[in-house]
C-alpha positions in Angstrom: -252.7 -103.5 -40.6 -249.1 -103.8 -39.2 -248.2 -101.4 -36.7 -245.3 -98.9 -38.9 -242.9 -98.0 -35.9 -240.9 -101.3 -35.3 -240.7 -102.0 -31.4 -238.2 -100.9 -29.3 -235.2 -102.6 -29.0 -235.3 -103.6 -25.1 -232.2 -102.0 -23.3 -229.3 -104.1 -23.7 -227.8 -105.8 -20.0 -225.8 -103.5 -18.0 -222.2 -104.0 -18.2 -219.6 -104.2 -15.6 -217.5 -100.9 -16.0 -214.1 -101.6 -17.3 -211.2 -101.9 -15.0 -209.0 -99.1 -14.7 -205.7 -100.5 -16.8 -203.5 -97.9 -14.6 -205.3 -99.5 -11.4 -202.5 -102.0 -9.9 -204.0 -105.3 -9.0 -203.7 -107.3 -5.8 -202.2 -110.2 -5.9 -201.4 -113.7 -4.4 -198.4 -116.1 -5.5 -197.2 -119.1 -4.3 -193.4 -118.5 -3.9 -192.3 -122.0 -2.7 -188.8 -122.5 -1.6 -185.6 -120.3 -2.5 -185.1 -123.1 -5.1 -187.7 -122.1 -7.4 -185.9 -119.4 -8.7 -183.9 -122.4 -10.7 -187.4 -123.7 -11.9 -187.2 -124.0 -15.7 -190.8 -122.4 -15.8 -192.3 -120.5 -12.8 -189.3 -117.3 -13.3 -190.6 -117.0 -17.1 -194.0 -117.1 -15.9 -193.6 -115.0 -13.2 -191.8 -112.5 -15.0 -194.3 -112.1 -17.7 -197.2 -111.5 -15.4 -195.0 -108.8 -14.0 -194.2 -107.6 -17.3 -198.2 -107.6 -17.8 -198.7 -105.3 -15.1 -198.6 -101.5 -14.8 -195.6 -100.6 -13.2 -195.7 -99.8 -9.5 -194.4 -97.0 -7.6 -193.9 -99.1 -4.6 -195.0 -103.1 -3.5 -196.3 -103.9 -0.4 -196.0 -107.4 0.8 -198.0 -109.1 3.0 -196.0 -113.1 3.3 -196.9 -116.0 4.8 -193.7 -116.2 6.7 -194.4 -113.1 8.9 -197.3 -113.9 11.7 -196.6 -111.1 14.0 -199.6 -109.3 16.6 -200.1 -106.2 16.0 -199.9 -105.8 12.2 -196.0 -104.6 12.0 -194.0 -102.9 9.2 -190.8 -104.2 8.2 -187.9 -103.3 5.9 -189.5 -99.8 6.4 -185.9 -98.7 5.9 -183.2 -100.4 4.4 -182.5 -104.0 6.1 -180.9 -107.2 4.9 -182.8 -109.9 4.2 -184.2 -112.3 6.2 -183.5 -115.9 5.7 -185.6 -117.8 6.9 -185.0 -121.1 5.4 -182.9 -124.0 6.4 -181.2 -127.1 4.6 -180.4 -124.9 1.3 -177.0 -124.7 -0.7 -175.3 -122.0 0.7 -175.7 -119.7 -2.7 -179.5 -119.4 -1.6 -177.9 -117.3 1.5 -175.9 -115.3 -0.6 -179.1 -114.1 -2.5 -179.4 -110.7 -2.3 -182.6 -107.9 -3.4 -181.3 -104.5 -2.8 -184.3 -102.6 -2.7 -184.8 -99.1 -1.8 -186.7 -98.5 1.4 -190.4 -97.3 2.0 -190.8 -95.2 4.2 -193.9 -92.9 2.5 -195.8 -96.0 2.4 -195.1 -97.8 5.7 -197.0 -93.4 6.5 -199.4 -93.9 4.2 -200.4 -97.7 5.5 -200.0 -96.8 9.3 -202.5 -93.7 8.5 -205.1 -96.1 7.0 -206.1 -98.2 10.0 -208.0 -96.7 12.5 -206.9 -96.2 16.2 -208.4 -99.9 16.9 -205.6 -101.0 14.5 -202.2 -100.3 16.0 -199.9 -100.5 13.7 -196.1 -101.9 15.1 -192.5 -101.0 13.5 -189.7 -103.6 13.2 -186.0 -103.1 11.3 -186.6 -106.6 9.8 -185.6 -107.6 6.1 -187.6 -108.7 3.7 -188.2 -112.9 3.9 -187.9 -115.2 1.5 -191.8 -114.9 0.7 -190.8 -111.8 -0.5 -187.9 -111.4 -2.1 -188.0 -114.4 -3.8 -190.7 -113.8 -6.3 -189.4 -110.3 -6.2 -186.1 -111.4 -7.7 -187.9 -112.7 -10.9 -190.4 -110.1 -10.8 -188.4 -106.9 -10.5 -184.5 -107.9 -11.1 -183.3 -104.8 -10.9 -185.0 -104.3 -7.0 -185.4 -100.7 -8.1 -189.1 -100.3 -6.9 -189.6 -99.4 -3.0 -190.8 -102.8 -1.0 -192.4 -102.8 2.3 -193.3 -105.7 3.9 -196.0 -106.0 6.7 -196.8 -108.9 9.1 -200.5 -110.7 9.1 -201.2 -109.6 12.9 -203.3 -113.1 13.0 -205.2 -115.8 11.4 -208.9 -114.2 11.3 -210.1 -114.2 8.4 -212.8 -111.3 8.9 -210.3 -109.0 10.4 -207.6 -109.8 7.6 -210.5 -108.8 4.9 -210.8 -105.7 6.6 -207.2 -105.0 7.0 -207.3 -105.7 3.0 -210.8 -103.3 2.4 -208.5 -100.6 4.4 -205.7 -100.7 2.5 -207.3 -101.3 -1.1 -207.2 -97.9 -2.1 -203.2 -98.1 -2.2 -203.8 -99.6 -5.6 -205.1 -96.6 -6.9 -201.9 -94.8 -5.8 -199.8 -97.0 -7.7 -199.2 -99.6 -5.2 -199.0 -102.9 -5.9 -200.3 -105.1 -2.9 -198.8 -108.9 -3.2 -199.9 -111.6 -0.7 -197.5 -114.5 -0.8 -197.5 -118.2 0.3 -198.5 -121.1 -1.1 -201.1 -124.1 0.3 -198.6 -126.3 1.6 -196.9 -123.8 4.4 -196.4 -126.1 7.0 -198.1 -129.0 6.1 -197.3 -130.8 9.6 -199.3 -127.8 11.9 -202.8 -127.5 9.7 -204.1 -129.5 12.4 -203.7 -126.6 14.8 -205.9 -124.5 11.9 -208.8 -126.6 11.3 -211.2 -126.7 14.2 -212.2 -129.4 16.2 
């Protein structure tokens, strides 16, 4: 005679919690030169992800333009821009992105690495790894921007520096790494070992 209790349904797989949709993301964009503004696609596209995004209460940028030992904070206040690019029409030096200062943060980040971390301050603007994708992201340049300097090439300790200041994006930060794979194509030599 069957058994009258059907079996068990086994337990379905675990799921991965949902992601928190006021959680800001980290991300990493390949800004190319000051040109690419003019690019009949990447602006829409750009914009839209930004669109897609929670709004943040301030960006912090980490670009592939600022190598500088030990990790440094720039455009903590307000600065003019930095451009560092050469050969361009001259309306790419006119460019400007106007946005307000961070000081809280540049506290708040400085406070997050431990005393084996010092933590540098420099009155320099915000480079074109920046405040270019920044000028199709945010066009009106009303959210605070700091921008901070990748203190070396180390992968472990820049994944550390990144574990440290994850919890940012739970404040309402959005964390934006910026370069792109071809940044200066003629020295990768001096990156790949022997």
């Amino acid at each position: 005679m069957p058994d009258p209790k059907p079996a068990s349904e086994p337990d379905p797989k675990p799921t991965a919690p949902k992601p928190d949709p006021s959680r800001l993301p980290a991300v990493y964009l390949g800004h190319g030169a000051p040109i690419l503004i003019d690019d009949p696609i990447w602006p829409t596209e750009l914009a839209a992800w930004a669109a897609k995004m929670p709004r943040p209460k301030a960006i912090l940028v980490v670009s592939a333009h600022w190598q500088s030992a030990p990790l440094t904070l720039g455009a903590v206040h307000t600065a003019e821009l930095t451009y560092d690019f050469y050969g361009f029409p001259d309306r790419y030096y006119q460019l400007r992105y106007d946005s307000p200062a961070a000081p809280e943060l540049a506290t708040r980040v400085r406070a997050m690495m431990p005393p084996s971390e010092p933590v540098a301050q420099r009155e320099r603007g915000l480079d074109h790894g920046a405040f270019v994708p920044l000028l199709v992201m945010y066009p009106e340049a009303d959210v605070p921007v700091l921008q901070m300097s990748m203190p070396d090439l180390a992968p472990a300790h820049l994944f550390e520096i990144g574990r440290r200041l994850a919890p940012l994006r739970d404040e309402g930060v959005l964390i934006m790494g910026s370069g792109f794979m071809t940044h200066g194509l003629p020295y990768i030599d001096q990156y790949v070992p022997p």
